[in-house]
C-alpha positions as CSV (number, residue, x, y, z in Angstrom):
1,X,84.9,155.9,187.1
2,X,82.7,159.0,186.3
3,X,79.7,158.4,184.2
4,X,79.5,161.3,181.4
5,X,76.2,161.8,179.7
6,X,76.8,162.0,175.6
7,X,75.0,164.6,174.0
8,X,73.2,163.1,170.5
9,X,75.2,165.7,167.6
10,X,71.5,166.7,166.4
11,X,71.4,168.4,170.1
12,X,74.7,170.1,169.8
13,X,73.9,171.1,166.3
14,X,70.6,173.4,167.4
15,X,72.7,174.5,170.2
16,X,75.1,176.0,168.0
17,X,72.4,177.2,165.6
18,X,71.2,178.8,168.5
19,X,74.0,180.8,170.1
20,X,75.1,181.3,166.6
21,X,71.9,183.5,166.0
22,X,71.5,185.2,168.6
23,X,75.3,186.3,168.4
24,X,74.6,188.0,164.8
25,X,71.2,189.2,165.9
26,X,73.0,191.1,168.5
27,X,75.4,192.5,165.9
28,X,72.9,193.4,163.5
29,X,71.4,195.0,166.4
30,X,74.5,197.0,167.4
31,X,75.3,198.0,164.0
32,X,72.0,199.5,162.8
33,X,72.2,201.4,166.3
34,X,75.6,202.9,164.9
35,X,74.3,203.9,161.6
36,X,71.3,205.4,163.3
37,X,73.6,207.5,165.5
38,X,76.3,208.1,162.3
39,X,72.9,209.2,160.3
40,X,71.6,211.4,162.5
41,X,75.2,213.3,164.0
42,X,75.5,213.4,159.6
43,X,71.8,214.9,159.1
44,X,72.5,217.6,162.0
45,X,76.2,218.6,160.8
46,X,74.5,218.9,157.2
47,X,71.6,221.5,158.3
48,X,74.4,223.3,160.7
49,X,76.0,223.8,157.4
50,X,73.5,224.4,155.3
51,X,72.0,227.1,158.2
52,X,75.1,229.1,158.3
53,X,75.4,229.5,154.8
């Protein structure tokens, strides 16, 4: 019979916390880099417009 090691809940609790966080800190992350690139393609196609006019 195999011996399996329990894990106490408060372990797999900061686990979860953990991998949690860094799985919406890497959202966050992705998303303010596509607003920044939204923002800036906006900001250019505004003074193309504003240039030709």
């Amino acid at each position: 019979m195999k011996n399996y090691k329990t894990i106490s809940p408060g372990k797999l609790i900061a686990r979860f916390d953990n991998q949690l966080l860094d799985i919406l800190l890497e959202d966050l992350r992705n998303s303010r880099a596509k607003n920044k690139v939204k923002s800036i393609n906006h900001q250019a196609t505004k003074q193309h417009t504003l240039s030709a006019a």
